[in-house]
RODO-2510 file (C-alpha; in nm, 4 decimals, decimal comma):
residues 341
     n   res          X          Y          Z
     1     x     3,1558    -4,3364     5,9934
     2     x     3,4422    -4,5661     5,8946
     3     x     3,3408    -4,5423     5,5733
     4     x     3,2956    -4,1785     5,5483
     5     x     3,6494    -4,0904     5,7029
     6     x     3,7924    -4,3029     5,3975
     7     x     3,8995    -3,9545     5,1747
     8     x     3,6811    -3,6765     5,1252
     9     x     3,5456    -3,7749     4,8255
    10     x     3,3419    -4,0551     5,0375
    11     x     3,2849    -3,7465     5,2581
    12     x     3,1216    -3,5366     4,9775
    13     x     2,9592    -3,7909     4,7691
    14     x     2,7829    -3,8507     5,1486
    15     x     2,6211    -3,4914     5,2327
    16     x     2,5313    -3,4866     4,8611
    17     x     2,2969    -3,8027     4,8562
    18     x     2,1895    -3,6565     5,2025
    19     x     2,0466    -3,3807     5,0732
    20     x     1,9636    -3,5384     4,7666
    21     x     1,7219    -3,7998     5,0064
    22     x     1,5964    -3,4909     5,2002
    23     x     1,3314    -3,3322     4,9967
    24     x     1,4459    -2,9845     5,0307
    25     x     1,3733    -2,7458     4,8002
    26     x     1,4055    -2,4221     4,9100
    27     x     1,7269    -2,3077     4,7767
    28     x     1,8446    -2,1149     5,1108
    29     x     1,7514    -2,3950     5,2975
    30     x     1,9026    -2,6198     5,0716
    31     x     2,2377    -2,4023     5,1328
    32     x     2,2391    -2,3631     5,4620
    33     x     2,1777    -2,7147     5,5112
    34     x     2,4807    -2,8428     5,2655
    35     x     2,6912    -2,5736     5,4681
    36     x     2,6165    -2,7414     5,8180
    37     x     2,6985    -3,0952     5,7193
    38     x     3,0211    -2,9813     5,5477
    39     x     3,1163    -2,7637     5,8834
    40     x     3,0666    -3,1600     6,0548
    41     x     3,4421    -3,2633     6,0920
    42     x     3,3847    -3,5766     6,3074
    43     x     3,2514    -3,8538     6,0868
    44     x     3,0550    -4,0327     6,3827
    45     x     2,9455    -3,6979     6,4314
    46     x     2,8265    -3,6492     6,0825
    47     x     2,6728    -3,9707     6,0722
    48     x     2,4473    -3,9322     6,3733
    49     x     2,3353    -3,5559     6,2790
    50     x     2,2266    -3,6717     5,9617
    51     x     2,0331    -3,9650     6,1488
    52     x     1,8716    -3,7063     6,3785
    53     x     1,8049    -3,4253     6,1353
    54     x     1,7870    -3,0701     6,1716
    55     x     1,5426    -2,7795     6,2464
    56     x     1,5768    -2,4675     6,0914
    57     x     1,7088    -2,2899     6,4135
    58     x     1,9933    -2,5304     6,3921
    59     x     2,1142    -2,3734     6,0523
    60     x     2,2722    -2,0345     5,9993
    61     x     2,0341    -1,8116     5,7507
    62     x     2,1160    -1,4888     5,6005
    63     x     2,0040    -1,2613     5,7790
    64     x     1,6405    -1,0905     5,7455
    65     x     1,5523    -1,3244     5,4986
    66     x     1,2362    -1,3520     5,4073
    67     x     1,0557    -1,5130     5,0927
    68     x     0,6758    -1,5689     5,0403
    69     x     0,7451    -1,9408     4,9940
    70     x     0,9508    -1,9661     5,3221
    71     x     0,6737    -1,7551     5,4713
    72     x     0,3795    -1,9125     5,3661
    73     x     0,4848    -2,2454     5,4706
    74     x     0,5792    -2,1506     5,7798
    75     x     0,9224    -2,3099     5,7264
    76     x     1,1511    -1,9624     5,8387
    77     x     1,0015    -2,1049     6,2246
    78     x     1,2736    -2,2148     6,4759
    79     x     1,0683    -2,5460     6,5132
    80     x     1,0504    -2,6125     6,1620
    81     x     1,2371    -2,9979     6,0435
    82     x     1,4503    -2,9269     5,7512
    83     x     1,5911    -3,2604     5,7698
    84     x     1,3689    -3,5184     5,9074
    85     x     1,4779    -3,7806     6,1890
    86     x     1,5278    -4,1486     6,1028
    87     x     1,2980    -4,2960     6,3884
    88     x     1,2678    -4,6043     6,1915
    89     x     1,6526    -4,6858     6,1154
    90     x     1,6827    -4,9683     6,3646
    91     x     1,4811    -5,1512     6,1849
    92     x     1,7706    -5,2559     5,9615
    93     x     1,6303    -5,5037     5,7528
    94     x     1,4721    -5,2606     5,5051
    95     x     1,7587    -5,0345     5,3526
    96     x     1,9531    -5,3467     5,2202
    97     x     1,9240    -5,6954     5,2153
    98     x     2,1845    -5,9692     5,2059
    99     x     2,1891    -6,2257     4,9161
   100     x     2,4008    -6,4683     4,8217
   101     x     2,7541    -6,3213     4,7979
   102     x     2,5958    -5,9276     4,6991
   103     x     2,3348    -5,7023     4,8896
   104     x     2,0333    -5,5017     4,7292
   105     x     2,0175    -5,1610     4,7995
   106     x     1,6805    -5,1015     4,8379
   107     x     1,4477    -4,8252     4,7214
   108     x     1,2025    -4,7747     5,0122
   109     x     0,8035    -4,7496     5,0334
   110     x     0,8392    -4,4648     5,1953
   111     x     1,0744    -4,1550     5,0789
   112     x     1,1616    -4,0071     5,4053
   113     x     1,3450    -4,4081     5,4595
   114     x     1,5228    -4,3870     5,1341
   115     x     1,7960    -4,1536     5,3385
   116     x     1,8942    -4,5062     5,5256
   117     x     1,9876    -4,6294     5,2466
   118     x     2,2856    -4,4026     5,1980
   119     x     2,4355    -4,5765     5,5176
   120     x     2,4438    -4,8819     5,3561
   121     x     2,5752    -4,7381     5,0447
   122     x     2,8989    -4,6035     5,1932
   123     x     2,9657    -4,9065     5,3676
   124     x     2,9547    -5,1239     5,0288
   125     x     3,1255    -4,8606     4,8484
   126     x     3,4185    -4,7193     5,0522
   127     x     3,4708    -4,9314     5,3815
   128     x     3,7740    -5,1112     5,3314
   129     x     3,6090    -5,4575     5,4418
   130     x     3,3361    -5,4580     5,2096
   131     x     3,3705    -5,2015     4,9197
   132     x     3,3328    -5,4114     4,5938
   133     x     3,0398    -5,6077     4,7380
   134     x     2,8166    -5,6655     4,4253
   135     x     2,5576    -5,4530     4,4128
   136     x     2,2178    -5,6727     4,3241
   137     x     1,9594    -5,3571     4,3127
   138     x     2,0326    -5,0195     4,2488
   139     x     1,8835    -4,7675     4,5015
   140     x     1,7980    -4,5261     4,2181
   141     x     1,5846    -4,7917     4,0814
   142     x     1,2342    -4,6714     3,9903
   143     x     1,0624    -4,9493     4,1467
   144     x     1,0138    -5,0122     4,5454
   145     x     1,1228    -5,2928     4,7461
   146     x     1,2462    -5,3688     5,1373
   147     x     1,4341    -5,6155     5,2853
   148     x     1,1249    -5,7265     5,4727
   149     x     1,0449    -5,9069     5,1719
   150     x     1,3430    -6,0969     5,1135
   151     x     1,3818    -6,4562     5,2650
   152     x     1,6932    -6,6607     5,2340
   153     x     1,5614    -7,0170     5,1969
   154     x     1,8582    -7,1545     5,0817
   155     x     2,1553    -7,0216     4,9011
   156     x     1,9820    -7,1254     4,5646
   157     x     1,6134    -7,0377     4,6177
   158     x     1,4738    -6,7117     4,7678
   159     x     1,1629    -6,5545     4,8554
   160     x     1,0371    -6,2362     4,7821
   161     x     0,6854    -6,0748     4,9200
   162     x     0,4703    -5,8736     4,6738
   163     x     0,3518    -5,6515     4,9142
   164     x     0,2379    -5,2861     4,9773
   165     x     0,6470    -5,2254     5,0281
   166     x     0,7505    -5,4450     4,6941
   167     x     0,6443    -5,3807     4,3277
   168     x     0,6295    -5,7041     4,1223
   169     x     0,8047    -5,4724     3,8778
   170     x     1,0644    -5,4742     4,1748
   171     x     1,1018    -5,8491     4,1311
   172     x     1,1448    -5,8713     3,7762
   173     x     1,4028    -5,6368     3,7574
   174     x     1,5780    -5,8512     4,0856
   175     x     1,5541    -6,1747     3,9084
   176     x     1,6968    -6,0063     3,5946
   177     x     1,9971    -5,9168     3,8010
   178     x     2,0295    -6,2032     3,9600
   179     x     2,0201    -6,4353     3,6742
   180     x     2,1657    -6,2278     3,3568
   181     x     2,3557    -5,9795     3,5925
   182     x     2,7416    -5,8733     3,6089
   183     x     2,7930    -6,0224     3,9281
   184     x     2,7649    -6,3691     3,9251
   185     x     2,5022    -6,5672     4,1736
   186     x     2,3994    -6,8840     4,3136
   187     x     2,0289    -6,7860     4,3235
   188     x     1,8557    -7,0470     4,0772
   189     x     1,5162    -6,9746     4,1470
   190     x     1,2844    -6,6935     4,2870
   191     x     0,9377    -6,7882     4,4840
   192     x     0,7218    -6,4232     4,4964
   193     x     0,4527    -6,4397     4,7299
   194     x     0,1868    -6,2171     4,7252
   195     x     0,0498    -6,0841     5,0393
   196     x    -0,2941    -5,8491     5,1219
   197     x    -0,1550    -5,4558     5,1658
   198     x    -0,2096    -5,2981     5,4684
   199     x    -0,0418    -5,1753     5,7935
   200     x    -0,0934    -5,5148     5,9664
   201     x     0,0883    -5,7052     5,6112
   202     x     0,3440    -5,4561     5,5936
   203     x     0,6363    -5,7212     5,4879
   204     x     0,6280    -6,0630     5,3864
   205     x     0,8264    -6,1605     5,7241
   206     x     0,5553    -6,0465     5,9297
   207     x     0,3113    -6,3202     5,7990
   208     x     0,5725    -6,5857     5,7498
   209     x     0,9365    -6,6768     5,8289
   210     x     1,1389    -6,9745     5,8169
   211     x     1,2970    -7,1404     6,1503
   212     x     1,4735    -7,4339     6,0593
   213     x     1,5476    -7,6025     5,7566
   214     x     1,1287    -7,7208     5,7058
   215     x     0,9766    -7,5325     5,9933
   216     x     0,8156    -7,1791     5,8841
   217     x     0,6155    -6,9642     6,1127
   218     x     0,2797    -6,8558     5,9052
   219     x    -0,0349    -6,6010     5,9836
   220     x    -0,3264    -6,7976     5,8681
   221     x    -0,4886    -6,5127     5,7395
   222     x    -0,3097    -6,5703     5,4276
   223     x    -0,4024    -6,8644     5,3039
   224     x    -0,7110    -6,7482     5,1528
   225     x    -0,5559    -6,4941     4,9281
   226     x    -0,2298    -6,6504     4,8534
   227     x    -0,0361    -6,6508     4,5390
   228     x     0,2606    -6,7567     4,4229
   229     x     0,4750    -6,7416     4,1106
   230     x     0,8334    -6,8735     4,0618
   231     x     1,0889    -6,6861     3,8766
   232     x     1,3447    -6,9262     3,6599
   233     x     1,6575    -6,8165     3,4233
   234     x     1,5293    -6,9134     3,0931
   235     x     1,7225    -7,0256     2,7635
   236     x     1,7313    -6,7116     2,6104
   237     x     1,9556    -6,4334     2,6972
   238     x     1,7912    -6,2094     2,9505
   239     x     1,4852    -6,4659     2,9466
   240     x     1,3390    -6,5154     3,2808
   241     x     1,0528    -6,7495     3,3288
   242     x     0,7423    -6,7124     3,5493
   243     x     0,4853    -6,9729     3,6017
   244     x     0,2010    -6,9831     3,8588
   245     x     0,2366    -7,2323     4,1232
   246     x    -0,1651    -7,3776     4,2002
   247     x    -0,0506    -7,5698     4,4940
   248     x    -0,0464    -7,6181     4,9179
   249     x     0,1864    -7,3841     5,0387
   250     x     0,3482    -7,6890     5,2159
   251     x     0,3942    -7,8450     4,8676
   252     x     0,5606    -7,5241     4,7352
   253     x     0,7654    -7,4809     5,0087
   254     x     0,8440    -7,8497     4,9725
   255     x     0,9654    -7,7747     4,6261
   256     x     1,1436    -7,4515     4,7362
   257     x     1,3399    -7,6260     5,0397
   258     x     1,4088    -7,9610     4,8654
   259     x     1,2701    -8,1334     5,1802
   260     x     1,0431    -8,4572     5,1598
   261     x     0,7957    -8,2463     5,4108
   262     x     0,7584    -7,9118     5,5854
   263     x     0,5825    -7,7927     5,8959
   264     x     0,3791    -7,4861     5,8868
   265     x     0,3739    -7,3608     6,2631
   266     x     0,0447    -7,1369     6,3018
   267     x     0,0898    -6,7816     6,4612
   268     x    -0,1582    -6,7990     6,7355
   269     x    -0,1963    -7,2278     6,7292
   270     x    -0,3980    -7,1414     6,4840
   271     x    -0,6791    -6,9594     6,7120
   272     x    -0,8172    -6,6847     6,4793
   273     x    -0,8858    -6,4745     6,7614
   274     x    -0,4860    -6,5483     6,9011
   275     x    -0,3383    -6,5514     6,5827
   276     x    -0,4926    -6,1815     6,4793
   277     x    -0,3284    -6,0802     6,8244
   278     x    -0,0378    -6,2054     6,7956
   279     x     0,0924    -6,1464     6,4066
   280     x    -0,0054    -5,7577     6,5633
   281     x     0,2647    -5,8344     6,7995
   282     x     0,4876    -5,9715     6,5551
   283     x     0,3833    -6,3275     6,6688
   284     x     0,5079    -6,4733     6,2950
   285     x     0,8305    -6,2380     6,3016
   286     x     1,0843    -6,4486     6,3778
   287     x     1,5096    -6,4394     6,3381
   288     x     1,6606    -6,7463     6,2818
   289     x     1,9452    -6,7534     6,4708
   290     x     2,0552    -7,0983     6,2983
   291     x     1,8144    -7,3984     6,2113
   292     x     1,5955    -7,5117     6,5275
   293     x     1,6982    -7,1773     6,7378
   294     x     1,4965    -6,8723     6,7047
   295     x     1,4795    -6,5136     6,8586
   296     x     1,1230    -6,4264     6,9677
   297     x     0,8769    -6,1754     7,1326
   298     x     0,8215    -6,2568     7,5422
   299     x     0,4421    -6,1959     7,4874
   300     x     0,3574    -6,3722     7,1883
   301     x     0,2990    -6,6410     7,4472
   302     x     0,1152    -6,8640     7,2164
   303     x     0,2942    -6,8800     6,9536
   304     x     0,5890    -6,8881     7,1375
   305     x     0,4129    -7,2509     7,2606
   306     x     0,3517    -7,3475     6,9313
   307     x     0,7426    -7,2991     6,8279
   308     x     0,8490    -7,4805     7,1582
   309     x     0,5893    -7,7692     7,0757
   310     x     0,7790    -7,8285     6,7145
   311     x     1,0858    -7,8280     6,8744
   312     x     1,2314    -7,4887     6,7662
   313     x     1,5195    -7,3624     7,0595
   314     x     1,3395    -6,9952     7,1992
   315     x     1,5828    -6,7168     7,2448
   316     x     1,3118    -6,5000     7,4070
   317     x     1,3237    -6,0822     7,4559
   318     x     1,1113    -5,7997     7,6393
   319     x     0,8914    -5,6835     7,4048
   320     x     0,6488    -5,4050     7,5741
   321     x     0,8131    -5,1461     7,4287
   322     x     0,9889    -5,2879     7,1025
   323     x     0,6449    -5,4144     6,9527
   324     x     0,4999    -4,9922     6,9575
   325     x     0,7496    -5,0042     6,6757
   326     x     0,5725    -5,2286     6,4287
   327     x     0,8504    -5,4973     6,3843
   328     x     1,0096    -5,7753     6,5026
   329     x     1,3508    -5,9571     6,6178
   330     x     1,4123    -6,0097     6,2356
   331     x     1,2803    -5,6457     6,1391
   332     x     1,5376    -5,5452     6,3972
   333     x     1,8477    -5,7496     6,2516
   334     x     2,0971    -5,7553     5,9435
   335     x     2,2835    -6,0493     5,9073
   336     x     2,6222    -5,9289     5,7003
   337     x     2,7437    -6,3319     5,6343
   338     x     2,6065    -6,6463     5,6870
   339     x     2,7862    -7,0144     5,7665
   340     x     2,7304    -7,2752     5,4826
   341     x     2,4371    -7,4823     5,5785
***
């Protein structure tokens, strides 16, 4: 909203990536829609109407109108969504994700998200405490990929899930950026992971997560079907190098932290039966809240165990409700800045 009140240009350029995100097509729709959010004076206001959408009996059509199209799809009825609600906006950690000293914008799985994005957008672009931010993905990027994904190891190494949510295309164009780009970055070497697709795999961060500076939280399930690649700036101008790693995931994430050893903490203890239950429940979604401390899930109770056992600090929250969501503490989170560790 702070953002948005900046001039009316910031104003504008918002309703039109609004509708843009929307997937309207009908053209009276598509009018009466642009003429609502323009009649929005109140920025806040503006903000949350566009987070909560609009049904067609919330608009102001010309009267007696009446196409095929319109009435053939049924979408002239009062109950019809023209705009569709964000439900899924608190989890924050898709839309963008911090790294380094620039974000990624992200293009999301799924197109009804890609409107969250625009939030983020303003903010980077017009707020007066953070316009300029480099920009390390571009939105209108072809290729998908979510915050979910991205893991700050360090400030020089990151990982990135290839995932249902995150092309490997995604990736190549990131590490392109990151190494050749404008803006200049500390990243000095990628680790993509790939993960099995599906519902319970959505993100890399809800199979593994790091807690401390060699303590990650892992789903067994993965090791099986694990693969990783790191991503290098080669010699050559816009050269970036990609090797295979055939390796323990300790070893690689060994290599990746720069630590003599690392602990893998099991989701579940390493019970198949627990460990299924729990990574449901977000059991391997952790949030760092600084090395050693870690936000949690009250009824991931073994894993929870399993974290205390290693020695990781539990900063634990009610979770009945929360978990229905599909996401975690970190899903839930978006850190802006980090201290120098």
């Amino acid at each position: 909203a702070q953002a948005i009140a900046t001039s009316p240009e910031a104003k504008a350029e918002f309703i039109e990536q609004a509708i843009r995100e929307s997937d309207v097509t009908s053209p009276y729709l598509l009018q009466a829609l642009r003429e609502k959010l323009e009649s929005i004076e109140d920025a806040k206001q503006l903000v949350e109407k566009m987070m909560a959408g609009f049904y067609v009996r919330d608009l102001e059509l010309p009267k007696g109108l009446k196409t095929l199209a319109l009435l053939e799809g049924g979408e002239t009825s009062p109950v019809s969504l023209v705009m569709k609600p964000l439900p899924a906006a608190y989890f924050t950690r898709d839309p963008m994700a911090s790294v380094g000293h620039g974000v990624l914008t992200n293009r999301m799985y799924w197109p009804q998200r890609n409107r969250e994005v625009i939030l983020y957008q303003m903010i980077f672009k017009h707020h007066p405490d953070y316009a300029g931010t480099p920009m390390l993905y571009d939105h209108d990027s072809p290729w998908h990929v979510e915050g979910g994904d991205v893991l700050n190891i360090n400030a020089k190494t990151l990982a990135i899930g290839i995932s249902e949510r995150t092309e490997a295309a995604a990736i190549d164009q990131l590490a392109q950026n990151l190494f050749w780009g404008d803006s200049s970055s500390e990243i000095e070497q990628i680790f993509a992971i790939k993960i099995p697709h599906g519902y319970a795999y959505m993100h890399l961060d809800t199979v593994f997560t790091q807690v401390d500076y060699d303590k990650f939280t892992v789903y067994p399930g993965i090791f099986d079907t694990l693969r990783v690649y790191r991503l290098t700036k080669g010699d050559a101008q816009g050269e970036v190098g990609v090797e295979e790693i055939e390796d323990t995931l300790e070893h690689i994430l060994e290599r990746a932290t720069g630590q003599d050893s690392v602990q893998l903490i099991e989701c579940g203890g390493g019970d198949p039966i627990e460990a299924s239950r729990e990574q449901w429940n977000d059991g391997s979604n952790t949030l760092a809240l600084a090395p050693g401390v870690a936000c949690v899930y009250e009824r991931n109770v073994v894993t929870n165990d399993a974290l205390y056992k290693a020695g990781v600090e539990l900063v634990v929250v009610p979770s009945e409700e929360l978990s229905r969501g599909r996401g975690g503490p970190r899903c839930m989170s978006m850190p802006f800045c980090r201290e120098e560790i």
